[in-house]
N, C-alpha and C positions, 0 to 999 in steps of 0.2 A: 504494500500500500504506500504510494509515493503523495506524499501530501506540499506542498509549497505555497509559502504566505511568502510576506512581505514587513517585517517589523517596523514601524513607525512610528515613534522613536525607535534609536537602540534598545533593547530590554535590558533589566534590571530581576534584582529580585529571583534568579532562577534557582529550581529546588526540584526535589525526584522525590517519590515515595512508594512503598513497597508494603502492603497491608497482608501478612503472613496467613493472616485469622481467614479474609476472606478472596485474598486471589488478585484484589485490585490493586494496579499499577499507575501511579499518577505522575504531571508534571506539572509545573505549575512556571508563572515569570508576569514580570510588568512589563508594559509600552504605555510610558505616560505614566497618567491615572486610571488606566485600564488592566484589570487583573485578568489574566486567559488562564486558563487546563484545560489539560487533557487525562482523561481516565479512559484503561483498558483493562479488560481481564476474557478468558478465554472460557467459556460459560462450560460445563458441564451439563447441564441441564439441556441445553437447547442444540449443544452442537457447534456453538458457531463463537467468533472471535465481534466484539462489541467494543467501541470506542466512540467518546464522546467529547466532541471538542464545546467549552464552553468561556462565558464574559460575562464578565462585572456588568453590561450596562444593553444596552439594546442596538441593533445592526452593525457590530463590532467584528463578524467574522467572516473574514473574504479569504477566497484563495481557490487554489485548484488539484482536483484529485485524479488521481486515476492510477491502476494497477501496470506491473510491469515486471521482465522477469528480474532475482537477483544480479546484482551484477555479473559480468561474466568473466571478471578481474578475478573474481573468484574460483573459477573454476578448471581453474589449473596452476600449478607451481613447477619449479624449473629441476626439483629432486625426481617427480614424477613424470619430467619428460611430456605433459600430456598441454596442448595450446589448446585456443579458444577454435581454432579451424575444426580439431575433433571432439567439441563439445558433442557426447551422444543423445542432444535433445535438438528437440525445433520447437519453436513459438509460433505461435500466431497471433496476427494484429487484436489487438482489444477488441472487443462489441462494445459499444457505449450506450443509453439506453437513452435519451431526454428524460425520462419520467424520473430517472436515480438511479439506473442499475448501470454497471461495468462489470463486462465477464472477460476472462483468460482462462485461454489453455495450454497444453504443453505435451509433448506426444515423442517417449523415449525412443533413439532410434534401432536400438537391442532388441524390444520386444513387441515394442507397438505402444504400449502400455498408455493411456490416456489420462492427461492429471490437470488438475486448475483450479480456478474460484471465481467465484459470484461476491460482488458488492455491491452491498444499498444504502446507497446515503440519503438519508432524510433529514434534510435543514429546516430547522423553524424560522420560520419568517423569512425576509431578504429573498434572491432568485436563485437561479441556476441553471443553466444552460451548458451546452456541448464546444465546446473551443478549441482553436487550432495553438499548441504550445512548442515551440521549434517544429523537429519531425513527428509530433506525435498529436493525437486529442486528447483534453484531457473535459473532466466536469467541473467549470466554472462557477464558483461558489458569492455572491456577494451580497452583503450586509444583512448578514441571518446571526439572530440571536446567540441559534447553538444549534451543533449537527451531530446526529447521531450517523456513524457506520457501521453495519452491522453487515460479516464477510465470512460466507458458505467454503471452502475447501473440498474437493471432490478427487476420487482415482478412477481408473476404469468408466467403462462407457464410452459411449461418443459424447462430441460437447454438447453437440446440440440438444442432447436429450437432457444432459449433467445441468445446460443455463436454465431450460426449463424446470425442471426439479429443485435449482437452487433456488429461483426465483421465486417458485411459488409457498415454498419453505422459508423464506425471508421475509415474505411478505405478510405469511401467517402470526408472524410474531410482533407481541406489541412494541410499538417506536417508543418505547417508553424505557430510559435506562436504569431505573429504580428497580423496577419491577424483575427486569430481567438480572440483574445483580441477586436481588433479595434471594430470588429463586436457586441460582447457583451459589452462592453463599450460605446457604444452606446445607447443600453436598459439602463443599471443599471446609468446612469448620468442624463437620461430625469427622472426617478424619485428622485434620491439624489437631485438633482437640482431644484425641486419644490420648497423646502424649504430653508434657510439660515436665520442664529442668528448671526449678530455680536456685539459684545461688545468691540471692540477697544482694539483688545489683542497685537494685533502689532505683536515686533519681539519675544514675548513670546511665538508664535504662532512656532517658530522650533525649541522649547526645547524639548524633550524626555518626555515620559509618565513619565518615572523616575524622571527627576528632577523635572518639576510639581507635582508629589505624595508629594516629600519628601518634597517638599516647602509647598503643603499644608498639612503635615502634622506635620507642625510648627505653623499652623495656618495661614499661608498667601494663602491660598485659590485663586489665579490669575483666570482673565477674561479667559485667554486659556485655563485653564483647561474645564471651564463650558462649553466653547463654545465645547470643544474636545466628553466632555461627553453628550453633546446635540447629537450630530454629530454620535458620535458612536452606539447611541440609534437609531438613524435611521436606521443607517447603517445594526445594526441587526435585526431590524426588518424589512426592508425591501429585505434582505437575506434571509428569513425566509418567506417570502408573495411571492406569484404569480397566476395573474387571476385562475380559476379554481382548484387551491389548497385549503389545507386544512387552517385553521388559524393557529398563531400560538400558542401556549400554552407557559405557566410561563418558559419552560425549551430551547424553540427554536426550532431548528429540527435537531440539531447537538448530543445531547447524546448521550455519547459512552457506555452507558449501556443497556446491555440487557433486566432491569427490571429497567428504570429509579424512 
């Protein structure tokens, strides 16, 4: 999901956050006296990956979205011998939707193997239209409150049948990011929640990954850290596990490499 704005002012204020208990990922920054986030988390419940871009104030959020593959800087290294010429996949151009939808696909050239995703964006307020960005279209977003994306993943099949099925699966679900959070927040806490380590870290416990690093990289090592690093261990590996899945391996299930 390639997303591009424009900051104006420079931003201020920038911060990350990472909620263990229920899955959600945030960021946050100023331009101006305008506060923006962004929250993600990858639903459980529904299947599908959710992200909500939001503002302090009313028609604050412009910009342009559209899918595309990982880089392909990526997908080779000079130990392995293997360039971008024999990348074993092809893409195909995006389908853009005017109503909110952008589909991609991807089609191994080993096995046939068909792979992609479905995105839908729904902005409150403000317009949206289809637009020409260098070589490519992307979906032109401007002065909407706040947008919700909500983006299907798909293997096997053909596309055509995959955009249909994701569409109509994305469409079934309500544009509402509360709702859809509470719901998978639900699953992902009854298992973070089995477990808990305390070591009486106190109010060390709302320092910044940063200052805990740099503290123990003085050698004072603090109770929050371990507990943090306890916690986050979970965290990813239970990101990474779900009944009827595969396990996970050394690397997770997140590699942006095409040849990890």
């Amino acid at each position: 999901l390639d997303i591009r704005t424009q900051p104006s002012p420079p931003f201020t204020g920038y911060g990350r956050t990472l909620n263990f208990e229920t899955g959600e990922a945030g960021v946050f920054w100023k331009e101006g006296e305008t506060s923006y986030s962004r929250s993600l988390f990858v639903s459980r419940a529904d299947n599908v990956v959710v992200l909500q871009m939001s503002a302090n104030g009313k028609n604050k959020i412009s910009g342009d979205v559209s899918l595309a593959p990982n880089d392909f800087m990526d997908a080779f290294t000079k130990s392995l011998l293997v360039s971008p010429d024999k990348l074993e996949l092809d893409f195909e151009k995006p389908v853009i939707d005017p109503q909110g939808f952008i589909s991609l696909s991807g089609r191994r050239k080993d096995d046939g193997t068909i792979f992609g995703a479905v995105a839908r964006i729904v902005p409150t307020n403000g317009s949206m239209k289809v637009d020409k960005m260098r070589t490519k279209e992307v979906l032109s977003i401007e002065g909407a409150d706040q947008v919700l994306v909500l983006i299907h993943l798909f293997y096997q099949g053909s596309p055509e049948e995959q955009f249909e099925v994701s569409k109509r699966m994305l469409t079934s679900l309500p544009a509402d990011y509360e709702s859809l959070l509470n719901k998978h927040a639900v699953i992902h806490n009854e298992i973070f929640s089995r477990c808990k380590v305390d070591l009486h870290a106190g109010t060390e416990r709302q320092l910044s990954n940063e200052r805990l690093l740099l503290d123990a990289y003085k050698g004072q090592t603090s109770n929050a850290l371990i507990e943090r690093m306890f916690n986050y261990g979970r965290f990813l590996l239970i990101c990474s596990s779900n009944p009827e899945g595969l396990p996970a391996n050394l690397q997770g299930v997140w590699n942006g490499l095409y040849f990890p």
